[in-house]
C-alpha positions, 0 to 999 in steps of 0.5 A: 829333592825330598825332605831329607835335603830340607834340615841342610839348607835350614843350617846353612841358612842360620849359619849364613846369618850368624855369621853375619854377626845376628843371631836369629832365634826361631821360638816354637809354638805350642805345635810344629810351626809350618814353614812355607816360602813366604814364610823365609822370604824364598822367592820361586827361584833365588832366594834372597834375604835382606835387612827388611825381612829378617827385621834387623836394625843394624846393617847386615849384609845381602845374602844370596846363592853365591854366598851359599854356593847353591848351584841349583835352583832351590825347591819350594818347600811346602807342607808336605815335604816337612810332614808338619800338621799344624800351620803355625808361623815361626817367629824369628827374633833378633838379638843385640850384637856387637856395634861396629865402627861409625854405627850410632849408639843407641838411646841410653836408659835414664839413670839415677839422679845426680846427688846435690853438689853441696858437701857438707862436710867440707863447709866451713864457715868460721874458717876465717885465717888461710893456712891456719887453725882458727881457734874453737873451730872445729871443722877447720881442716887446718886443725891438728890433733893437738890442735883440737886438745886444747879447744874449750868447745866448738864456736860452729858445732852443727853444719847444714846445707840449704834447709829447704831440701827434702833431705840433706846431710849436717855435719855435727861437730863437738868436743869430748873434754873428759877424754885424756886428751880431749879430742873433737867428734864428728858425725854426718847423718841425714836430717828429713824435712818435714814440710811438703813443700821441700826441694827433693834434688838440685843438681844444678851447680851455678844455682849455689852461688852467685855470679860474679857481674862484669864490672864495667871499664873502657873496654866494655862500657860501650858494650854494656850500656848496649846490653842493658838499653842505656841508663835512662828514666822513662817517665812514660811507661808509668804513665797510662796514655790518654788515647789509650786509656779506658779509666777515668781522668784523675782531676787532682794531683795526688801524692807521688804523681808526675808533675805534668807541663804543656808540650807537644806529647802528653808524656812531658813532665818538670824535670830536676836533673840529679845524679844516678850512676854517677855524681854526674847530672841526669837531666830525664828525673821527673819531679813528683807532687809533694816530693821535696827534693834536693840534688847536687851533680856535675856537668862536662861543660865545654866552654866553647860550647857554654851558649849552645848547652840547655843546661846552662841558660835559665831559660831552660828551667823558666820556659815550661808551663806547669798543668794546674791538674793532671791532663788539664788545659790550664797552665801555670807559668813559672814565675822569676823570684830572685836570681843571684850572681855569684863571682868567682871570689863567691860573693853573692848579688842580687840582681834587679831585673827578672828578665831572661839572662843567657851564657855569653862567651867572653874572651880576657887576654889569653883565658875564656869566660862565660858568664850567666852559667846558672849554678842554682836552681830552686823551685817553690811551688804553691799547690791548695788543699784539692791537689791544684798548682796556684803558682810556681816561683824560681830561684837562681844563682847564676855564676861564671865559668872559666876555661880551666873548669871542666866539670861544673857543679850545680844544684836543683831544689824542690819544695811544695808549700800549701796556700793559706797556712804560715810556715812554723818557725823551728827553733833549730834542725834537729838541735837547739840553736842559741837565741831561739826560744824554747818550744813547749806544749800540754797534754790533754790525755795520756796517749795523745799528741802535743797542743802548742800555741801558734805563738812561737814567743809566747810557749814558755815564759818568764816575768818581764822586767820594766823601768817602773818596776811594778808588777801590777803595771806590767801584768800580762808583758811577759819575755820568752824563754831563749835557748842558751840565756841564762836570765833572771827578771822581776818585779815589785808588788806594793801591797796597801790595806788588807788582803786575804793570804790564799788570795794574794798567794793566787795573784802572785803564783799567777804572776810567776808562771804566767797565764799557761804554764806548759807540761813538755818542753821539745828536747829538740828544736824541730820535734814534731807534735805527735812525737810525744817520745821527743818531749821532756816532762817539766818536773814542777817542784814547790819549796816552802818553809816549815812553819806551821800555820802560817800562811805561805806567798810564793816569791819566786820561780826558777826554771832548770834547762839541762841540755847534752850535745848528741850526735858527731862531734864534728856537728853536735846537736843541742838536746834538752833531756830535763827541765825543772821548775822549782816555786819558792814560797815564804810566810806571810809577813806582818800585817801593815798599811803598806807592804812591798814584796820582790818576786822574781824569775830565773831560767838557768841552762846546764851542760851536762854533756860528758866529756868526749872519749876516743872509742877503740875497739876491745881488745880480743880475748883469747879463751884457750887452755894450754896443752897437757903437756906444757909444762912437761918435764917439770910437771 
C-alpha cells in the first residue's frame, strides 16, 4: 500500500477514538511532524492502542482491527511513505469529556471564603417583648411604619458584630423628626478596623454562641461523673514529691501551705470536710497555714451503720499527728480541749474526761439511737512567728442520732492563733455591742495609721465618781466610756489659800479630759488601725462666758456620741458617725480662804438613724409622643 492509503487509516484511527468519547488533538510543530510506528503505538502486525498510550484518565475502551474492520495486515508506515522532512513527534492531548456513571468526580478548585454567619442587620438587641414594638427601639422588626412615627429617638442607634473583625458590617439606625411623618432611617455600610491584629473571617457558626452544658439528672449522672473523673480534690498534684523533687526542702510553713500529717505516703495532710457541689460534706478538703475557715455540710448517715462510719467517731479527727514544719520528722499531736454534749432538746454539757468516745448503737422500745455522733469539730492551732506548729488543741460537740434523721449536719472550724500575743477584744462584729467600751485612738501624722493603747478600758474616759467626793483623792480613777450608757460623774475640788488662775485652770482641764484625751473614735466595734477611713474625728468644742478679763476655769465636759443602725434590718449594725466633746468654762470666782467648785463629766448617745421606709421600685416612664392624627377629626 503506498502513501496514498496513509490519510484513510489517519481518519479512521481519530474517528475511532472519538467515538470513544476522547478527542485527541494532534498540535503541529514548527515543521511537519514524522510519524512513525512508535510514535501511534502500531505494533509490526495488530495495531492495538489502549488507555496507557493515548494518556487518558478515564476508562476508554481497547480499540483493535476488528473495530476497524482491517482485514489486512497493516503496513509500516515510515518516513518515506509520507514524503515528511523533519522528524518531529506529534503531541496528542487529551481533552475533558463528559464523566460517566459511577466514575468519581474530580478534586474541585477552592472557592471563595464563606462570609461570616453574623447578620447585623437582624440584630436586636432592645428587642425585649415577643410579638410587640418595644418603644424607641428601632430595629425591632415588629415595629410598624406608624410605629416609628411616634418614636422621639432610637434607644440602640448603632448595631455592630464582634469588633475584632478586619472588616465588618453596622447597622445605623436614627430617626428623621423633621419629616411629616417622622420616619426611621437605616443604613448598612462596611467599617474597616484598623488594628493589624484583626480576625479577616470566621466561618465557624458553634464559635458565636455558647453551648448549652448537659445539666445532670438520674439518667445521666453516672455518665457525667465518669466523663469529668469524679469531683474530688487532689491535694498531691499540687504538692511536689520529695523522691522526685530537685528543689530545696522548705523548712517553714508559709502562708496557704497544706498542713501536712504523719502517714505512710508524703502526700497526707489535715483535712476539714466542707461542702463543694452540694451542701453535702466532702471529706479530701486540705486545711491551709493561716487560713481560718468555717463549714457547715450534711451527711447520709445510716444509722445501722453509725459505728462503722469514720465521720462520726472523734477518733477520726483527734488520731493525725501534725508535722511541726513541712517534711519534718517531728510530730504534734492533737490535743482534746473540751467535748460538749448536746441532747436532743439542744442543751449543751460539758463533759469531764478527755478520753476517746465512740458511736454506740442503742436500741429504746421500737425506735434506734446512736449516741457520741460528733456534730462539731473546731481546730485551734498554736504556730510561732518562724512558721512552726507549737501545739494543736480540739474542740467537740458530740450529740445523738436518732432512726428518723437521715442527713446529719455537721460543722468544721479552723483558726490559727500566734504564740506569745494576746488576743484583742473588739467591741462587736462589725457594729457596736452595748456594755462594751468605745474604741479610740490618735494620729501622729496626716496619712498614717491609728495608735491605741493596749488597755482596751482605758481609750476614752470620764472622771470616776467616788464615795468621798473628792477630786484630788480620786485623780487618775478614771471609768470607760461604754457604748449605749448615758452617764454623768463628778467631783469636788476644795480650794484653800491662793492659787494662780491659768494654773488651776490647767488642774482642772486635766481633770476633765483625763491624762490622753484621744483624736478618733472606731465608728465600728471591730475597725481596724490602719483603716483610717472607718474612724470618726472627735470635734473638740470649747464654751466660755463673755466676760472680759476675767479669768476662765473649766467646769465641765460633756462628750455627744451619735450612732445610726447600718446595714439589714433584719440585723442592724451599731455605726457611730459623729462624736463631740464640748468643754464649759465659767469665770474665776471670788478670792476667799476656802473655795469648793463641782466639775462634772457627761457621755450622752444619740440615735439618729432615720426611720425605715419600704423601697419599691419607680415607676416606668413612658417617653412617647402621640401620633399626628390622634386628635383627628376634631383637630
Amino acid at each position: 500500500m503506498g502513501s496514498r492509503c496513509l490519510p484513510p487509516l489517519l481518519l479512521v484511527l481519530l474517528n475511532c477514538c472519538t467515538s470513544s468519547s476522547t478527542q485527541v488533538v494532534a498540535t503541529p510543530a514548527a515543521a511537519t511532524p514524522v510519524v512513525t510506528n512508535e510514535d501511534l503505538n502500531f505494533t509490526e502486525a495488530t495495531p492495538v492502542v489502549t488507555n496507557e498510550d493515548l494518556n487518558f484518565t478515564e476508562a476508554t475502551p481497547v480499540v483493535t482491527n476488528e473495530d476497524l474492520n482491517f482485514t489486512e495486515a497493516t503496513p509500516v508506515v515510515t518516513n518515506e511513505d509520507l514524503n515528511f522532512t523533519e522528524a518531529t513527534p506529534a503531541t496528542l492531548r487529551p481533552s475533558w469529556s463528559p464523566r460517566t456513571p459511577g466514575t468519581p468526580r474530580p478534586p474541585e478548585l477552592s472557592g471563595p471564603r464563606p462570609t461570616p454567619v453574623t447578620d447585623v442587620a437582624a440584630l436586636c438587641v432592645c428587642d425585649l417583648l415577643p410579638a410587640q414594638c418595644d418603644i424607641n427601639c428601632c430595629c425591632d422588626p415588629d415595629c410598624s411604619p406608624g410605629d416609628f412615627s411616634v418614636f422621639s429617638a432610637c434607644s440602640i442607634p448603632v448595631v455592630t458584630g464582634d469588633r475584632q473583625f478586619c472588616s465588618q458590617k453596622a447597622a445605623f439606625y436614627s430617626m428623621n423628626l423633621t419629616a411629616d411623618p417622622p420616619h426611621r432611617d437605616f443604613k448598612l455600610i462596611d467599617q474597616i478596623n484598623p488594628s493589624i491584629f484583626c480576625i479577616h473571617i470566621s466561618n465557624y457558626k458553634p464559635a458565636l454562641s455558647f453551648a448549652n452544658p448537659e445539666v445532670p439528672d438520674e439518667n445521666n449522672f453516672d455518665r457525667l461523673m465518669g466523663a469529668s473523673g469524679g469531683f474530688t480534690l487532689s491535694a498531691e498534684s499540687g504538692v511536689p514529691s520529695t523522691a522526685t523533687s530537685d528543689d530545696p526542702q522548705p523548712t517553714k510553713y508559709e502562708y496557704g501551705a497544706l498542713l501536712q500529717t504523719a502517714g505512710e505516703s508524703s502526700g497526707s495532710f489535715l483535712k476539714l470536710p466542707s461542702p463543694l457541689t452540694s451542701s453535702l460534706c466532702a471529706d479530701e478538703n486540705p486545711a491551709a497555714f493561716l487560713v481560718n475557715q468555717a463549714f457547715e455540710c450534711s451527711r447520709r448517715v445510716a444509722i445501722e451503720e453509725c459505728e462503722r462510719m469514720e465521720a462520726l467517731s472523734m477518733a477520726h479527727y483527734s488520731s493525725p499527728a501534725i508535722l511541726r514544719v513541712p517534711n519534718s520528722t517531728t510530730q504534734v499531736s492533737i490535743k482534746i480541749q473540751s467535748i460538749m454534749y448536746r441532747s436532743l432538746n439542744h442543751t449543751l454539757t460539758q463533759l469531764e474526761g478527755r478520753g476517746i468516745l465512740r458511736p454506740s448503737l442503742v436500741s429504746t422500745g421500737q425506735d434506734r439511737l446512736c449516741s457520741n455522733v460528733v456534730l462539731q469539730v473546731k481546730y485551734s492551732l498554736l504556730y510561732t512567728a518562724s512558721g512552726q506548729i507549737q501545739e494543736a488543741g480540739l474542740s467537740l460537740v458530740l450529740g445523738t442520732l436518732i432512726s428518723t434523721v437521715s442527713l446529719l449536719q455537721q460543722k468544721f472550724e479552723i483558726h490559727f492563733i500566734q504564740h506569745g500575743t494576746k488576743p484583742v477584744p473588739l467591741s462587736g462584729n462589725p457594729g457596736y455591742r452595748v456594755g462594751l467600751p468605745l474604741a479610740a485612738g490618735f494620729q501622729p501624722q496626716k496619712g498614717s495609721g491609728i495608735i491605741q493603747t493596749t488597755n482596751r478600758q482605758g481609750q476614752l474616759t470620764i472622771l470616776r465618781s467616788t464615795g468621798k467626793q473628792d477630786c484630788l483623792a480620786s485623780h487618775g480613777q478614771r471609768a470607760p466610756v461604754l457604748f449605749g450608757y448615758n452617764v454623768q460623774s463628778g467631783c469636788q475640788l476644795r480650794l484653800t489659800g491662793t492659787i494662780p488662775c491659768g494654773l488651776l485652770a490647767q488642774k482642772m482641764q486635766d481633770l476633765l479630759r483625763g491624762q490622753a484625751f484621744p483624736d478618733y473614735v472606731a465608728a465600728f466595734g471591730n475597725s481596724r488601725a490602719q483603716d483610717v477611713q472607718d474612724w470618726v474625728p472627735v470635734h473638740f468644742v470649747t464654751h466660755s462666758s463673755n466676760t472680759k478679763g476675767s479669768c476662765q476655769l473649766p467646769v465641765a465636759l460633756g462628750i455627744e456620741v451619735k450612732w445610726t443602725k447600718y446595714g439589714s434590718l433584719l440585723n442592724p449594725q451599731a455605726r457611730i458617725v459623729n462624736v463631740t466633746a464640748q468643754l464649759i468654762s465659767i469665770p474665776e470666782p471670788l478670792p476667799g480662804p476656802e473655795r469648793t467648785m463641782v466639775i462634772s463629766t457627761a457621755v450622752t448617745f444619740v440615735d439618729v438613724s432615720a426611720p425605715a421606709e419600704a423601697g419599691f421600685r419607680a415607676p416606668p416612664t413612658i417617653n412617647a409622643r402621640l401620633p399626628f392624627s390622634f386628635f383627628f377629626p376634631f383637630v
